[in-house]
C-alpha positions as CSV (number, residue, x, y, z in Angstrom):
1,X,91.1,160.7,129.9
2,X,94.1,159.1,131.5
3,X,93.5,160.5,134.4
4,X,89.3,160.0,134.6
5,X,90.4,156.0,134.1
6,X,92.7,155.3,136.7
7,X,90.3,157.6,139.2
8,X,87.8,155.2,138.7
9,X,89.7,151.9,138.6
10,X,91.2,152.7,142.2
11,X,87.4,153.4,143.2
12,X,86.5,150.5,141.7
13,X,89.0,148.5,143.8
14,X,88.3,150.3,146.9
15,X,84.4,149.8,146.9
16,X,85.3,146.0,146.5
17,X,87.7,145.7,149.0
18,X,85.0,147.9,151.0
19,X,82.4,145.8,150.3
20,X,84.0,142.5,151.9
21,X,84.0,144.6,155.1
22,X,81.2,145.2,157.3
23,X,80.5,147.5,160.5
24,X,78.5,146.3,163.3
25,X,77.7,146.7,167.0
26,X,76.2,149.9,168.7
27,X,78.0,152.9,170.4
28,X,81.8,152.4,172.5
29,X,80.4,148.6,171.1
30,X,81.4,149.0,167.3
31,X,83.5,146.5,166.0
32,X,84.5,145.9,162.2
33,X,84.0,142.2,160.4
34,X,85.0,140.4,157.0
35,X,81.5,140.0,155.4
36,X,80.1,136.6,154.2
37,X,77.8,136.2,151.4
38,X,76.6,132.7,149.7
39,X,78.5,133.4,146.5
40,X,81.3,133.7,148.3
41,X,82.8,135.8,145.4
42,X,83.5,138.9,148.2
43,X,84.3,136.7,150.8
44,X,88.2,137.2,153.1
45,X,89.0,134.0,153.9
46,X,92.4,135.4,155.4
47,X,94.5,138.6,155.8
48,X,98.0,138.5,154.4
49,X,99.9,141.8,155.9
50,X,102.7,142.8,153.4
51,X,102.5,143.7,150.1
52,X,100.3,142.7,147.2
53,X,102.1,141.9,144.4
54,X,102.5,144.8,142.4
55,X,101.3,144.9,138.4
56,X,103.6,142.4,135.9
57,X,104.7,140.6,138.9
58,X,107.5,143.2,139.3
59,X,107.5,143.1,143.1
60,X,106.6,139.7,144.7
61,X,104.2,139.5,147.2
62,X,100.6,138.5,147.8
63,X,98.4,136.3,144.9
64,X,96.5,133.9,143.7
65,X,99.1,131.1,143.8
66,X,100.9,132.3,146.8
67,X,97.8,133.4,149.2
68,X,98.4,133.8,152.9
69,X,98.8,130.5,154.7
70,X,96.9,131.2,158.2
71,X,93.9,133.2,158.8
72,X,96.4,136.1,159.8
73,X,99.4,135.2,158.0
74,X,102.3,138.6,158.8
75,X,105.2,137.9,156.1
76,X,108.5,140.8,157.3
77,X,109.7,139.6,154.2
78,X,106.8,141.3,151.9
79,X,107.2,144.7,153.9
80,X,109.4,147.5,153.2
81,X,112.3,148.0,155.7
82,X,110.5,151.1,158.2
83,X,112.3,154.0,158.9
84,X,114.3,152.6,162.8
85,X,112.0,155.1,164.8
86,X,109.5,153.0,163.7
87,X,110.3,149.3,164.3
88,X,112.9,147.4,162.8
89,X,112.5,144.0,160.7
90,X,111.4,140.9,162.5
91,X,109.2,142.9,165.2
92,X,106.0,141.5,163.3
93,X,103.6,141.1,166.0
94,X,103.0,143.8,169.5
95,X,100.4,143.9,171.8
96,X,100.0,147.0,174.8
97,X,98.1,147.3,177.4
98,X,97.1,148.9,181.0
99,X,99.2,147.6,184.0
100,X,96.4,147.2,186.2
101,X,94.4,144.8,184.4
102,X,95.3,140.8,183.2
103,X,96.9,141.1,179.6
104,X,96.4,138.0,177.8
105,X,96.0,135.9,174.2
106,X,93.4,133.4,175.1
107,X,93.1,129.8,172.4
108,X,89.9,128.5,172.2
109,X,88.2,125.5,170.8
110,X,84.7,123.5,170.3
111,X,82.2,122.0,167.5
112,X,81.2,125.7,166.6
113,X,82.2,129.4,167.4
114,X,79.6,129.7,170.0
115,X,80.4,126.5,171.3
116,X,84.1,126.5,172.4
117,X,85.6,126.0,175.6
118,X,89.1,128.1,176.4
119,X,92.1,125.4,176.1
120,X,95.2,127.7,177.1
121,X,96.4,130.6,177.8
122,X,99.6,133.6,177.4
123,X,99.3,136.2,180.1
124,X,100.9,138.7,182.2
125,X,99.0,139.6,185.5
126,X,97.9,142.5,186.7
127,X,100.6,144.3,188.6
128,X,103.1,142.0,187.7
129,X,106.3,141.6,185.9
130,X,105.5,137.9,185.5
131,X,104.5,136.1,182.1
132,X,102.2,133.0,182.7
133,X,101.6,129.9,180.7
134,X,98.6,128.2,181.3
135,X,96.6,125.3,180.5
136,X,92.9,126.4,181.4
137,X,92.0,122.8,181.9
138,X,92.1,120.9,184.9
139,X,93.5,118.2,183.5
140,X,95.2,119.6,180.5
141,X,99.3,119.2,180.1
142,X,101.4,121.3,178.9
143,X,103.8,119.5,176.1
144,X,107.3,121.1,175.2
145,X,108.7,119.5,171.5
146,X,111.7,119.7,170.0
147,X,110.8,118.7,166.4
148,X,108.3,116.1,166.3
149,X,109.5,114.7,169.0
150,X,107.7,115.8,172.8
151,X,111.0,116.2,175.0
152,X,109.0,117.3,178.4
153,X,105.8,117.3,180.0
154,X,103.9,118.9,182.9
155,X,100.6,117.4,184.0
156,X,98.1,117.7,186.7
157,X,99.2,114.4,189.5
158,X,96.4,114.8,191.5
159,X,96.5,117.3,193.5
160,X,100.7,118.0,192.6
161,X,102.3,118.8,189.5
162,X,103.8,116.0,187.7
163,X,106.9,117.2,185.5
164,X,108.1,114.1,182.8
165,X,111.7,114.4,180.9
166,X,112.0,111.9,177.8
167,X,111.5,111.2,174.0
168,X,107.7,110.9,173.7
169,X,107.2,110.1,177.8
170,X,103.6,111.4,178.5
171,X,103.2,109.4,181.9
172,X,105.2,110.9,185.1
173,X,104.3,109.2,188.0
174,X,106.4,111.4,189.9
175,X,106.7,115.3,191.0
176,X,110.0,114.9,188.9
177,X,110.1,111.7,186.2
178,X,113.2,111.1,184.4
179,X,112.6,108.3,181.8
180,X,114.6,107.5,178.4
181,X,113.4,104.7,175.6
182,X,116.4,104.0,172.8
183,X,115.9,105.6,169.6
184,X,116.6,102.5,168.1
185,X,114.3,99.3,168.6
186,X,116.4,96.6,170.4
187,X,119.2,98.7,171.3
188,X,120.0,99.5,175.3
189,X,118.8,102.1,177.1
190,X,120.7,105.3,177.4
191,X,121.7,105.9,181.2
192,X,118.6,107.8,183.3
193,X,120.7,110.9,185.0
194,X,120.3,113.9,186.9
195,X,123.6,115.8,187.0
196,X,124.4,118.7,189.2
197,X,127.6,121.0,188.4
198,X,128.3,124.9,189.1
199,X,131.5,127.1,187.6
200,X,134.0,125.2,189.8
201,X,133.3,121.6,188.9
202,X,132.7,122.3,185.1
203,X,129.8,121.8,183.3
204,X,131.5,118.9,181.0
205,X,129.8,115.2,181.1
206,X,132.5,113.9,183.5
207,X,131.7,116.7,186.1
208,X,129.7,117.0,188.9
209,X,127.5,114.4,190.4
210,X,124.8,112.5,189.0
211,X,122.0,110.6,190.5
212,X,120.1,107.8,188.3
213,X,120.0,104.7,187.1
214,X,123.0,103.2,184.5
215,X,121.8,101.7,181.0
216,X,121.4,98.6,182.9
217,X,119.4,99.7,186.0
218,X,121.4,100.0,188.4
219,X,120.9,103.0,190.8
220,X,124.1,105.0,191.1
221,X,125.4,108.0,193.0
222,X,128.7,109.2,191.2
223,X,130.8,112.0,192.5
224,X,133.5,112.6,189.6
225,X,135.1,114.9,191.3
226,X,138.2,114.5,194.0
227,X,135.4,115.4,196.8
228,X,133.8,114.0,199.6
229,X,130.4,112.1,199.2
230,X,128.3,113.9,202.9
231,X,124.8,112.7,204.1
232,X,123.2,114.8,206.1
233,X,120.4,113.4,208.8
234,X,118.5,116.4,211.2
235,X,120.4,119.2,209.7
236,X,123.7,117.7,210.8
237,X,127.1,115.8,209.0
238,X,126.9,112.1,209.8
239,X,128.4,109.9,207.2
240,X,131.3,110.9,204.7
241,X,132.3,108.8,202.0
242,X,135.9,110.8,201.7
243,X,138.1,111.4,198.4
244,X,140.5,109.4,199.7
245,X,138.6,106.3,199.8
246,X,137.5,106.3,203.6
247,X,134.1,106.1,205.6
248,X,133.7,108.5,208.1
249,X,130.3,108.3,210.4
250,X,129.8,110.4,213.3
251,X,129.6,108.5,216.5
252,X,126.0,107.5,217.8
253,X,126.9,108.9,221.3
254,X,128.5,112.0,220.6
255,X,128.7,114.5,217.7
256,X,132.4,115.6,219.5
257,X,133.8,111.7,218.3
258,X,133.7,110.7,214.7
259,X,134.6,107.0,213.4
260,X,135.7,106.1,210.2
261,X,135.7,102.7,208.4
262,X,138.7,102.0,206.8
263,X,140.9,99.0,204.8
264,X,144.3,98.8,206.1
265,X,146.0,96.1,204.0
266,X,143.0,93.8,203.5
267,X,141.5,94.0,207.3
268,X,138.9,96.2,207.9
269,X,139.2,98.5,211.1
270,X,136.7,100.9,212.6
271,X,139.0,103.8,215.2
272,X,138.4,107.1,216.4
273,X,139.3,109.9,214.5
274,X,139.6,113.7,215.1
275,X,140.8,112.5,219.1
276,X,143.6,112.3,221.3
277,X,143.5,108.9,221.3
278,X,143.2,109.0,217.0
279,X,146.6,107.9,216.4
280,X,147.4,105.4,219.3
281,X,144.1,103.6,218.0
282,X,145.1,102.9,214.8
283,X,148.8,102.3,216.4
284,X,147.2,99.3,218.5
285,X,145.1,98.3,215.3
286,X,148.4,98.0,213.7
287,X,150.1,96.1,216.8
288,X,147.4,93.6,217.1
289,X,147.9,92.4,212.7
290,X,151.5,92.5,213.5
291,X,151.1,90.0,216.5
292,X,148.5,88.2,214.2
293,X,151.2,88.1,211.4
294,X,154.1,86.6,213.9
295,X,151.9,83.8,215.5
296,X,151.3,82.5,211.6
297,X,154.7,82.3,211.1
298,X,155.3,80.4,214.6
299,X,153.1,78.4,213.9
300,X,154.2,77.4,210.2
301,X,157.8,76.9,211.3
């Protein structure tokens, strides 16, 4: 008798689970539904994949007081640990499919579900090892958070990509827009820098070079490291702003003559370098402030 009752309450419990499902479409079109009904009383409002809790409460799990939170809400924590040729704990979620076609997880929304309009989409091409992120609107952004708080931006600029970096900065006006606001009201800005380093330099604060604009505005290039400073017009060298605190420019004639600016005890001289004549310039530079120097003193005596 045993037996007879627990036969029939497991059918009992699979024709109501049954009946919240229903089967529609025609032929290769067959597709499988939750069902709706006006009492509502077999109606699945969401799927919780996992276990249900088991009788007594013995295992936790799935019920009334703790129901799935999403329409499709996968808890790892509610499943058994599969055997490894299976999958391993934390692979909850897998989609496959053919190489030659667009693989993708579409979001839509709209006032009603035959009213919705598609908002973004993941998706790997067709013949492609690439993984796309897209907003399907023409003017939609794509927002990257950290928290609460939106970190980065990319938006349509008319015509070119506008990418914004900063706490809650949704306007780029630029293809790159670096812009920072304190954290707290009243307090100065933090600095506004790029910074470029590679394995040599470091990758600390003090190395590389930045580009930007200092807490209060002003726009600064900063080399921090004993290197030259080069600017580069056509393709080719033509001013050097040297480690050792010189000015080198090429010559306007000649790429064969290079100049450099330099401050020899308070006088500033412009001579030749990388010449012949390189040292007996600066030797005359130095002749002439000598001479200088001796026809003050004549004169003061």
């Amino acid at each position: 008798m045993k037996h007879l009752n627990f036969i029939l309450l497991l059918l009992l419990i699979s024709s109501t689970v049954f009946s919240q499902w229903e089967a529609n479409g025609i032929g290769l079109n067959r597709y499988g539904s939750t069902k709706w009904a006006p009492s509502g009383n077999n109606n699945i409002k969401s799927i919780g994949i996992g276990h249900q809790e088991a009788f007594g409460g013995i295992i936790e799990g799935w019920n009334e007081d703790n129901p799935p939170q999403a329409a499709l809400h996968v808890n790892d924590f509610y499943l058994d640990d599969p055997p490894s040729w299976v999958f391993t704990p934390g692979q909850v979620f897998r989609t496959d499919g053919p190489s030659n076609r667009d693989n993708m997880w579409q979001m839509f929304t709209g006032n009603n579900y035959d009213n919705s309009t598609e908002k973004a989409r993941l998706s790997v091409p067709a013949n492609s090892d690439d993984f796309v992120i897209q907003a399907s609107q023409p003017f939609g952004t794509i927002r990257f958070r950290l928290g609460p708080m939106q970190r980065m931006i990319l938006r349509d600029g008319l015509a070119q990509v506008h990418l914004g970096i900063g706490n809650n900065f949704s306007d780029p006006q630029h293809m790159i827009h670096v812009h920072t606001t304190p954290l707290l009201v009243g307090t100065p800005p933090p600095a506004s820098m790029i910074g470029f380093t590679h394995n040599i330099t470091g990758a600390s604060a003090t190395d590389g070079f930045l580009v930007g604009i200092n807490t209060d505005g002003v726009a600064e290039l900063r080399q921090q490291e004993n290197a030259d400073i080069v600017f580069y017009a056509n393709n080719t060298k033509q001013l050097t702003i040297s480690s050792d605190n010189n000015i080198k420019i090429n010559s306007l004639s000649s790429n064969k003559k290079n100049f450099v600016i330099a401050d020899k005890d308070g006088t500033l001289m412009l001579y030749a370098i990388n010449t012949k004549k390189a040292k007996i310039t600066e030797l005359e530079a130095r002749i002439t402030k000598l001479e200088e120097k001796i026809a003050y003193l004549e004169e003061n005596n």
